[in-house]
PDBQT receptor file of N, H, CA, C and O in Angstrom, charges set to zero:
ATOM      1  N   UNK A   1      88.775  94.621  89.141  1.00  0.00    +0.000 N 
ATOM      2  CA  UNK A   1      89.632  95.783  89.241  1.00  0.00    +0.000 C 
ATOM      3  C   UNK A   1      90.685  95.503  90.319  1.00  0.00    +0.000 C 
ATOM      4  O   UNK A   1      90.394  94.994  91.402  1.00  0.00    +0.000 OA
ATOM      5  N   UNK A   2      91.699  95.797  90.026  1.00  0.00    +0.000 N 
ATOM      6  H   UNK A   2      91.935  96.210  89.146  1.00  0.00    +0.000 HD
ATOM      7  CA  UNK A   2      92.823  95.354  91.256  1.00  0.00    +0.000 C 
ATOM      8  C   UNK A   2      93.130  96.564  91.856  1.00  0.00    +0.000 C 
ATOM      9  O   UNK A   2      93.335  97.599  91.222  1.00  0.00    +0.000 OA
ATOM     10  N   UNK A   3      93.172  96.447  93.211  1.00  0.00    +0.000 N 
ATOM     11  H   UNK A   3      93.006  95.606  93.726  1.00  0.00    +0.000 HD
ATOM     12  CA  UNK A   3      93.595  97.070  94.153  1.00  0.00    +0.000 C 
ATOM     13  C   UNK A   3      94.315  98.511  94.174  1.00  0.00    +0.000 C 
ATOM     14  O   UNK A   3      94.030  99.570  94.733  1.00  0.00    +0.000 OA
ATOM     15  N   UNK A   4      95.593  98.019  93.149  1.00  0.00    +0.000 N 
ATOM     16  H   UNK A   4      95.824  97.158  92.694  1.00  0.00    +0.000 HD
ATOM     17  CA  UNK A   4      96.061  99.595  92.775  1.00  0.00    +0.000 C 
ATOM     18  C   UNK A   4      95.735 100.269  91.827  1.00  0.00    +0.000 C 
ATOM     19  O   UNK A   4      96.488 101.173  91.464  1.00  0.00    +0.000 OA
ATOM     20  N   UNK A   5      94.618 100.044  91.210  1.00  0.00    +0.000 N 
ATOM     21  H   UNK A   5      94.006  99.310  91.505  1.00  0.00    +0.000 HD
ATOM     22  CA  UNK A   5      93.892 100.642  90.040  1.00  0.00    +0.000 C 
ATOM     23  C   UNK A   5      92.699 101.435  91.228  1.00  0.00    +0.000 C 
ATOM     24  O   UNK A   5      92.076 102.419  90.828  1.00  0.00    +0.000 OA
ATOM     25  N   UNK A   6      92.508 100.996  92.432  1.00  0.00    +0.000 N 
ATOM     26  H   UNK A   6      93.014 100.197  92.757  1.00  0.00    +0.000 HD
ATOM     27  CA  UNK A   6      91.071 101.941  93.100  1.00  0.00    +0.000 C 
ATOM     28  C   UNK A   6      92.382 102.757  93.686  1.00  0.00    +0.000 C 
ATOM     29  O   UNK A   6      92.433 103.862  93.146  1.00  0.00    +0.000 OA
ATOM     30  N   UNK A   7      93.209 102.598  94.407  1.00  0.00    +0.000 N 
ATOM     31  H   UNK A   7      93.168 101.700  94.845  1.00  0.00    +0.000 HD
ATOM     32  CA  UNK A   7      93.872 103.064  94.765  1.00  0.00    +0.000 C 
ATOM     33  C   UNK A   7      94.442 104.502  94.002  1.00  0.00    +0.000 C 
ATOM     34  O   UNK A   7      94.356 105.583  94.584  1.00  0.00    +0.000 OA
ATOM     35  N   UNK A   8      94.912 104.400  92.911  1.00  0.00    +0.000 N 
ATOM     36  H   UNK A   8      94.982 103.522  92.438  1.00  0.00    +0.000 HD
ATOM     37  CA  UNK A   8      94.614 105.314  92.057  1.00  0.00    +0.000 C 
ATOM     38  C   UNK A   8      93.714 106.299  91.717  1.00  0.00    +0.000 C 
ATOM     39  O   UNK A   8      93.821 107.525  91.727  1.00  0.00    +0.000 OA
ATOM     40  N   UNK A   9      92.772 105.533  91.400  1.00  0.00    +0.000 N 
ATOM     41  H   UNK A   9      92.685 104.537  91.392  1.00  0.00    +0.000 HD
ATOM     42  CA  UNK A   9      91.766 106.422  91.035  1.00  0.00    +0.000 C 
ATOM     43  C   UNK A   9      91.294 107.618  92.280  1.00  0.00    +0.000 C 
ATOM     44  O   UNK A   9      90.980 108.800  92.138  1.00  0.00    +0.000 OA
ATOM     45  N   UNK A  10      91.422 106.530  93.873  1.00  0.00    +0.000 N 
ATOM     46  H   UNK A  10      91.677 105.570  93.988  1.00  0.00    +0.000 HD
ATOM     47  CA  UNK A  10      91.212 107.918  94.912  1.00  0.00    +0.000 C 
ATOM     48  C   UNK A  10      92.217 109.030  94.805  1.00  0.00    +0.000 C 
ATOM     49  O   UNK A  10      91.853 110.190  95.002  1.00  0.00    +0.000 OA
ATOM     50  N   UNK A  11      93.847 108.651  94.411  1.00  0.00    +0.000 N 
ATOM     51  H   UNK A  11      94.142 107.709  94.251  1.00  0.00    +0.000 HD
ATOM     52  CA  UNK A  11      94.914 109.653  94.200  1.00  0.00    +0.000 C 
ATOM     53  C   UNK A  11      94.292 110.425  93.701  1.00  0.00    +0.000 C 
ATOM     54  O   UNK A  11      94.321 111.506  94.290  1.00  0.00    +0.000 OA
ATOM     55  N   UNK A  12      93.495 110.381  92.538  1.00  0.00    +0.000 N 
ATOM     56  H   UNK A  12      93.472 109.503  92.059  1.00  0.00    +0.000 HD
ATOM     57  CA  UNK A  12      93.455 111.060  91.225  1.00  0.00    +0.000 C 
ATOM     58  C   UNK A  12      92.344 112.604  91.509  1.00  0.00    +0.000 C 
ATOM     59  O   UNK A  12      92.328 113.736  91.025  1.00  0.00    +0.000 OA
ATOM     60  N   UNK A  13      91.367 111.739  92.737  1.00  0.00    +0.000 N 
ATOM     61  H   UNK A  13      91.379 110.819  93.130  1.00  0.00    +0.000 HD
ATOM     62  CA  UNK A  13      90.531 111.972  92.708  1.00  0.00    +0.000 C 
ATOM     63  C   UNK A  13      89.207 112.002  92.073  1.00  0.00    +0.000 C 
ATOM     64  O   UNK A  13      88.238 112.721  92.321  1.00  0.00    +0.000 OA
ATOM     65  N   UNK A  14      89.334 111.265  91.383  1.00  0.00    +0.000 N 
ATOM     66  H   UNK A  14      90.121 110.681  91.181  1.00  0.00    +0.000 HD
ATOM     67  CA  UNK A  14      88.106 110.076  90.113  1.00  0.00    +0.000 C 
ATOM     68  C   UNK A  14      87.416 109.809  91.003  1.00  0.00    +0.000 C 
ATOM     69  O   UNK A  14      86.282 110.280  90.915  1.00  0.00    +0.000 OA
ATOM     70  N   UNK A  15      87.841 108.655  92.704  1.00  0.00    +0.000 N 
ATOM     71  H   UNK A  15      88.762 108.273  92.775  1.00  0.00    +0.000 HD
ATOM     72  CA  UNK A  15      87.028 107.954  93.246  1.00  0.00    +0.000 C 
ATOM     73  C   UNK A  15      87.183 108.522  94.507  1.00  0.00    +0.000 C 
ATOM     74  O   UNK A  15      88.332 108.844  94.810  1.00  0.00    +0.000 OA
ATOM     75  N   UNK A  16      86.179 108.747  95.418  1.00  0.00    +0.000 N 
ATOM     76  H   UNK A  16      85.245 108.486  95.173  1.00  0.00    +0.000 HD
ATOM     77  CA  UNK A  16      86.471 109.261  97.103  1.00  0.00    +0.000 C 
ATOM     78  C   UNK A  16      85.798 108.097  97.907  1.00  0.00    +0.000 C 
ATOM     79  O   UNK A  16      84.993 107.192  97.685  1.00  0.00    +0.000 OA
ATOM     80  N   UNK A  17      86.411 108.499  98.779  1.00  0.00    +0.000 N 
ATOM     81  H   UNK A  17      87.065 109.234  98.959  1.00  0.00    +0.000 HD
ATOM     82  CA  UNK A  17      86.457 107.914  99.874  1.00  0.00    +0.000 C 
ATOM     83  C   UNK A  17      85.124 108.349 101.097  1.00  0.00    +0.000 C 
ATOM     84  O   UNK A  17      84.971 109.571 101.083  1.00  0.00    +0.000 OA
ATOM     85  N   UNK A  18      84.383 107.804 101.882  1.00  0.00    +0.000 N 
ATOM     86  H   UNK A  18      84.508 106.812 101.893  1.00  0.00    +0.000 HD
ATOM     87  CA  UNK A  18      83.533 108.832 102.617  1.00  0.00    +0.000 C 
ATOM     88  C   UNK A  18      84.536 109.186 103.857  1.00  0.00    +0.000 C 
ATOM     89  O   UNK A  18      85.571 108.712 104.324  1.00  0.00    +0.000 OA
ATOM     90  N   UNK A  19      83.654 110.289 104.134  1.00  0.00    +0.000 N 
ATOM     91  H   UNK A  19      82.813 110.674 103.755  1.00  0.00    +0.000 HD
ATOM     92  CA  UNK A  19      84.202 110.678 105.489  1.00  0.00    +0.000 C 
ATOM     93  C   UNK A  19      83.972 109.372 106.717  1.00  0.00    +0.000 C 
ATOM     94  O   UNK A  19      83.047 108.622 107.027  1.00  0.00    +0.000 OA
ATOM     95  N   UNK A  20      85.579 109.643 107.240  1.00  0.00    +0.000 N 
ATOM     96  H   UNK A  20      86.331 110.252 106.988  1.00  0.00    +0.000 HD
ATOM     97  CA  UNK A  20      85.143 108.861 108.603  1.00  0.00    +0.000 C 
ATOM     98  C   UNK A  20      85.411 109.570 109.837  1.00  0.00    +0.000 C 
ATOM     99  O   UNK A  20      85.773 110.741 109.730  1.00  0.00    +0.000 OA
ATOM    100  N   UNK A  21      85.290 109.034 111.053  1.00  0.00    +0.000 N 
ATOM    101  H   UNK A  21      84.996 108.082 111.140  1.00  0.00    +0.000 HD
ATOM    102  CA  UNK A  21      85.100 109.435 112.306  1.00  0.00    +0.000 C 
ATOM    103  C   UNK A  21      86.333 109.895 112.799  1.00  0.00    +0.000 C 
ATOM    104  O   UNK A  21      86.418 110.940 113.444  1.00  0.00    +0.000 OA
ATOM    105  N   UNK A  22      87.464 109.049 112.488  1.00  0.00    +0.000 N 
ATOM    106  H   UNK A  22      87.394 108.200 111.964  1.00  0.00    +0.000 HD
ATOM    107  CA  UNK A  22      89.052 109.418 112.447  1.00  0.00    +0.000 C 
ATOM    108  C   UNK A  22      89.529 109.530 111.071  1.00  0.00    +0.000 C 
ATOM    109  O   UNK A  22      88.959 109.250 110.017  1.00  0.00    +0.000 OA
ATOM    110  N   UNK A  23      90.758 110.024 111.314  1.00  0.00    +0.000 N 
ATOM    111  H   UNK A  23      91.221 110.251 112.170  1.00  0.00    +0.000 HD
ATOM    112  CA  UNK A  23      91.596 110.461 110.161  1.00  0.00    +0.000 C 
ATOM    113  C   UNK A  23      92.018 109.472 109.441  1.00  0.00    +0.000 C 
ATOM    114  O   UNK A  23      92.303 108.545 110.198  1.00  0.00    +0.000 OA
ATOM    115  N   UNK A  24      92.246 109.138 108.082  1.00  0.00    +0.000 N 
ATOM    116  H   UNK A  24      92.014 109.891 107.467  1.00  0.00    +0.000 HD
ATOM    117  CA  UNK A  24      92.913 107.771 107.290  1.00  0.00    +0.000 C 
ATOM    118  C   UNK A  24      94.430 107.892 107.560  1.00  0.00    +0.000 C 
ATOM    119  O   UNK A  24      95.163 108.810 107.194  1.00  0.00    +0.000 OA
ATOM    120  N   UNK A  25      94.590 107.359 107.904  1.00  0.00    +0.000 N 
ATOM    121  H   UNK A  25      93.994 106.613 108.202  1.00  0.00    +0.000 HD
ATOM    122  CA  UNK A  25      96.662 107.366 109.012  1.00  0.00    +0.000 C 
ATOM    123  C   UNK A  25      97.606 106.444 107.822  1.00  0.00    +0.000 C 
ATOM    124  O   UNK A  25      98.795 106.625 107.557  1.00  0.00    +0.000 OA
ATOM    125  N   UNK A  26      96.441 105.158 107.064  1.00  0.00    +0.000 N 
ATOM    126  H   UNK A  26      95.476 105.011 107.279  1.00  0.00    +0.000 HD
ATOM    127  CA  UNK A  26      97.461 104.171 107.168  1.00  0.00    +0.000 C 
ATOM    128  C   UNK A  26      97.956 104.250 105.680  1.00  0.00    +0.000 C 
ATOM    129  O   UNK A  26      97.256 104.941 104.940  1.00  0.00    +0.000 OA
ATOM    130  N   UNK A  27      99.129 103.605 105.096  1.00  0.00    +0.000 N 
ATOM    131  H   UNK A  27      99.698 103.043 105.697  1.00  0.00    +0.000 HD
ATOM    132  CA  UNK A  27      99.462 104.198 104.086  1.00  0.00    +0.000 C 
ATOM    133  C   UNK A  27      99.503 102.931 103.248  1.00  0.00    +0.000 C 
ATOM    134  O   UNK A  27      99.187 101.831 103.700  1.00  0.00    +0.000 OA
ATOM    135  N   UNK A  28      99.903 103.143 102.015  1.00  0.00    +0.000 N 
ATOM    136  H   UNK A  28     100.160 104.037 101.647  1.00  0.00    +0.000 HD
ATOM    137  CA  UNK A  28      99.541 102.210 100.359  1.00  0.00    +0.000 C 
ATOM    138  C   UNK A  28      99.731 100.991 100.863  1.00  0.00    +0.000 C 
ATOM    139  O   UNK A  28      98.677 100.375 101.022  1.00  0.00    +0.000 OA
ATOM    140  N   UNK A  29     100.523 100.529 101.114  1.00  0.00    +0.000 N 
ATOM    141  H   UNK A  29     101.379 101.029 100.985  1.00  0.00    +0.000 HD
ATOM    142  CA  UNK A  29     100.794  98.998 101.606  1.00  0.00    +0.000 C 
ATOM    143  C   UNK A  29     100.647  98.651 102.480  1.00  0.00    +0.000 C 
ATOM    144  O   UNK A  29     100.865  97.476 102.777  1.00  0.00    +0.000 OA
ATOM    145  N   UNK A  30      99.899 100.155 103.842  1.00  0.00    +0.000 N 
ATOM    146  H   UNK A  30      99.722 101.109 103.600  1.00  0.00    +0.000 HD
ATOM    147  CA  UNK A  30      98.783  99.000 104.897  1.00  0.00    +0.000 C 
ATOM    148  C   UNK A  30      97.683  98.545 104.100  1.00  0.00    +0.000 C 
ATOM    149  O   UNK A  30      97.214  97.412 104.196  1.00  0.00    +0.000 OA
ATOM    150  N   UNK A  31      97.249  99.478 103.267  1.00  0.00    +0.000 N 
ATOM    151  H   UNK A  31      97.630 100.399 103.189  1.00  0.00    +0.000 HD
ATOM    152  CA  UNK A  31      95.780  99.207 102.942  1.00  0.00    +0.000 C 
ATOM    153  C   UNK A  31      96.209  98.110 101.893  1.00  0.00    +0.000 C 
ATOM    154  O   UNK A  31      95.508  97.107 102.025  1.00  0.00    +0.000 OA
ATOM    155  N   UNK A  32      97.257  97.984 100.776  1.00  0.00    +0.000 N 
ATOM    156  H   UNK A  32      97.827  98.799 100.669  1.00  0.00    +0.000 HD
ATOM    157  CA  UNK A  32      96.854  97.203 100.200  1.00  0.00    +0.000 C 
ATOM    158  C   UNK A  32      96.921  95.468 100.696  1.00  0.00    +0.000 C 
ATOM    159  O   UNK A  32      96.395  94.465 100.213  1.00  0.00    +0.000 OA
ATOM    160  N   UNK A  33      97.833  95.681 101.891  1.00  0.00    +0.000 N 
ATOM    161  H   UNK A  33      98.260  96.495 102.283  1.00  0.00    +0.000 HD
ATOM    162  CA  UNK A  33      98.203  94.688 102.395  1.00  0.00    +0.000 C 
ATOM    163  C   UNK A  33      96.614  94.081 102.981  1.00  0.00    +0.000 C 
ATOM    164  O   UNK A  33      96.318  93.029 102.415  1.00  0.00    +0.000 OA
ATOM    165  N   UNK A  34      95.809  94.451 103.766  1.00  0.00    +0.000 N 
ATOM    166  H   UNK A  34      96.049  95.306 104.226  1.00  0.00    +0.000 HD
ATOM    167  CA  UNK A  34      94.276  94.467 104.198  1.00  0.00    +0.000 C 
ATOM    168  C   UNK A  34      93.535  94.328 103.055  1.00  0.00    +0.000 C 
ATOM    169  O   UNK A  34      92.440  93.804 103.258  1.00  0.00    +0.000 OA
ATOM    170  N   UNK A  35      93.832  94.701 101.631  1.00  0.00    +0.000 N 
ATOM    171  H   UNK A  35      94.722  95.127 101.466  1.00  0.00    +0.000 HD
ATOM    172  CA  UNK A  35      92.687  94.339 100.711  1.00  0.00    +0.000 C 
ATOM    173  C   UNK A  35      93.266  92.531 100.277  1.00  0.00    +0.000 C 
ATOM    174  O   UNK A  35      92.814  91.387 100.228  1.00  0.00    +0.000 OA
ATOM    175  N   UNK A  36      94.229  93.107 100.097  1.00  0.00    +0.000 N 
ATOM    176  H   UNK A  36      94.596  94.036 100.137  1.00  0.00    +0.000 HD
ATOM    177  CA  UNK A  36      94.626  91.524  99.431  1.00  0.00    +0.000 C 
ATOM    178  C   UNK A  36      94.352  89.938 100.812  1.00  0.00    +0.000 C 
ATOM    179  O   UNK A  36      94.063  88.763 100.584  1.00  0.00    +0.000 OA
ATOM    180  N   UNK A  37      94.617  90.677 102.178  1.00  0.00    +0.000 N 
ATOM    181  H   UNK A  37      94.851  91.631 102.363  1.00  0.00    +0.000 HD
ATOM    182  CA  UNK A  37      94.011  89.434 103.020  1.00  0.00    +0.000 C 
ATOM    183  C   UNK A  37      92.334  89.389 102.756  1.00  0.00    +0.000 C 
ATOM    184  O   UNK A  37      91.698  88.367 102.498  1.00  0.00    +0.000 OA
ATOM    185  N   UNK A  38      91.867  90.546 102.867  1.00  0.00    +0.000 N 
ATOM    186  H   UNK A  38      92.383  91.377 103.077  1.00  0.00    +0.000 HD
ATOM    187  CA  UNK A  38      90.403  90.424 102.561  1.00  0.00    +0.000 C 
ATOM    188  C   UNK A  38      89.921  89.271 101.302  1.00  0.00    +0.000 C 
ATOM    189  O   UNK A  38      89.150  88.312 101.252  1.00  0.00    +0.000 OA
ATOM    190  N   UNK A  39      90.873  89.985 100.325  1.00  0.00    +0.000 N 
ATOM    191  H   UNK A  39      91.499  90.764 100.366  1.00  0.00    +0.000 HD
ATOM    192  CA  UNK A  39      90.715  88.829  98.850  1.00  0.00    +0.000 C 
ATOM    193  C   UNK A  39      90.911  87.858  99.140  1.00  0.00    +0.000 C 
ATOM    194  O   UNK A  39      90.056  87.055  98.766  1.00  0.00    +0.000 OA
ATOM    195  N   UNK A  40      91.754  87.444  99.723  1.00  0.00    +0.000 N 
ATOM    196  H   UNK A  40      92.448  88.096 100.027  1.00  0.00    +0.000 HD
ATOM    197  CA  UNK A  40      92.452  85.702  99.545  1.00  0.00    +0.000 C 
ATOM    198  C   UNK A  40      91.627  85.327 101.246  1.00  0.00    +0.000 C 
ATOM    199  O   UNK A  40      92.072  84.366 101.874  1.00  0.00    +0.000 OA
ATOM    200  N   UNK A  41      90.565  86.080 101.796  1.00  0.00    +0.000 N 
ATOM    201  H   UNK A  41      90.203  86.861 101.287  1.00  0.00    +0.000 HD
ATOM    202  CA  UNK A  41      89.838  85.540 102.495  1.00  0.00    +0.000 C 
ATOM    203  C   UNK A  41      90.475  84.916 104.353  1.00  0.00    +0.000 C 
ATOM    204  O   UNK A  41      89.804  84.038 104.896  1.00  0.00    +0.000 OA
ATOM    205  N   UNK A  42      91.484  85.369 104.945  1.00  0.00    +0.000 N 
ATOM    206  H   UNK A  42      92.029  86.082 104.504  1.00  0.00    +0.000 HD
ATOM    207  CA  UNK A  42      92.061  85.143 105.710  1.00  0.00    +0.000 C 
ATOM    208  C   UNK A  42      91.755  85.779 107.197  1.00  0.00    +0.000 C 
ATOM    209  O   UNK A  42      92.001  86.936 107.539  1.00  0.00    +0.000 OA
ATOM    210  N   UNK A  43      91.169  84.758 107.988  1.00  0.00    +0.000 N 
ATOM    211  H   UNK A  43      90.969  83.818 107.710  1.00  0.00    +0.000 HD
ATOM    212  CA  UNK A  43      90.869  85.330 109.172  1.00  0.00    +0.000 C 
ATOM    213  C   UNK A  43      91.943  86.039 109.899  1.00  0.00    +0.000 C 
ATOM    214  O   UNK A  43      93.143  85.826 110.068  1.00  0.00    +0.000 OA
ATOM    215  N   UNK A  44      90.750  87.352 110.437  1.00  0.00    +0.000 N 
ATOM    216  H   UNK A  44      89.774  87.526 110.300  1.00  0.00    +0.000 HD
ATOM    217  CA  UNK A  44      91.414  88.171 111.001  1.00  0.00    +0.000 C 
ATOM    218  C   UNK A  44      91.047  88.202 112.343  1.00  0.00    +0.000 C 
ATOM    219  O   UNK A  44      89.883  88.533 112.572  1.00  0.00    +0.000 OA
ATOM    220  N   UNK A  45      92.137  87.797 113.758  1.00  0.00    +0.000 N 
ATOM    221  H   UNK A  45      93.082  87.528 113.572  1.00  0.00    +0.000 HD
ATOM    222  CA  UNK A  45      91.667  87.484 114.654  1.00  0.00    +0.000 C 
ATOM    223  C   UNK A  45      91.530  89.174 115.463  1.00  0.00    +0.000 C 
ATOM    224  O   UNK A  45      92.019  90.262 115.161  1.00  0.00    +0.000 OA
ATOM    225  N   UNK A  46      90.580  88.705 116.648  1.00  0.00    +0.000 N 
ATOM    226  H   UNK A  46      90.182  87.821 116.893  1.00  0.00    +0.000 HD
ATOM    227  CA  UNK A  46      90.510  90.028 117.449  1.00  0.00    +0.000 C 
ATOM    228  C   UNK A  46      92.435  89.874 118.635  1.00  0.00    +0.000 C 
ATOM    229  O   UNK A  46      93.343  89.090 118.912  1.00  0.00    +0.000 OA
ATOM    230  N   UNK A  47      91.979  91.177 118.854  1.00  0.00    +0.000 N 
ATOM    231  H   UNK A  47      91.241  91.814 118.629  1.00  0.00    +0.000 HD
ATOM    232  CA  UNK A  47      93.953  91.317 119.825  1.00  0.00    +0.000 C 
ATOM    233  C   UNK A  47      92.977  91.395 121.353  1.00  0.00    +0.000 C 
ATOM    234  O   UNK A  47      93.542  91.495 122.442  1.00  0.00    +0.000 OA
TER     235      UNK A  47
């Protein structure tokens, strides 16, 4: 399933999300930008 197909489906409300501790801030192309490094496997260093 690619990325903007889950992405979707949370729009839609088909798929949720759980609650977290803070608010979700970041928007379509932070997250998709973070799924696709996740996919293609690319270390993520600490700051």
């Amino acid at each position: 399933m690619k990325v903007s197909n889950i992405l979707d489906l949370i729009d839609s409300g088909d798929m949720a999300l759980p609650e977290f501790q803070r608010g979700y801030v970041w928007n379509r192309e932070q997250v998709r930008g973070l799924m696709h490094s996740l996919y293609r496997g690319y270390r993520l260093e600490a700051c």
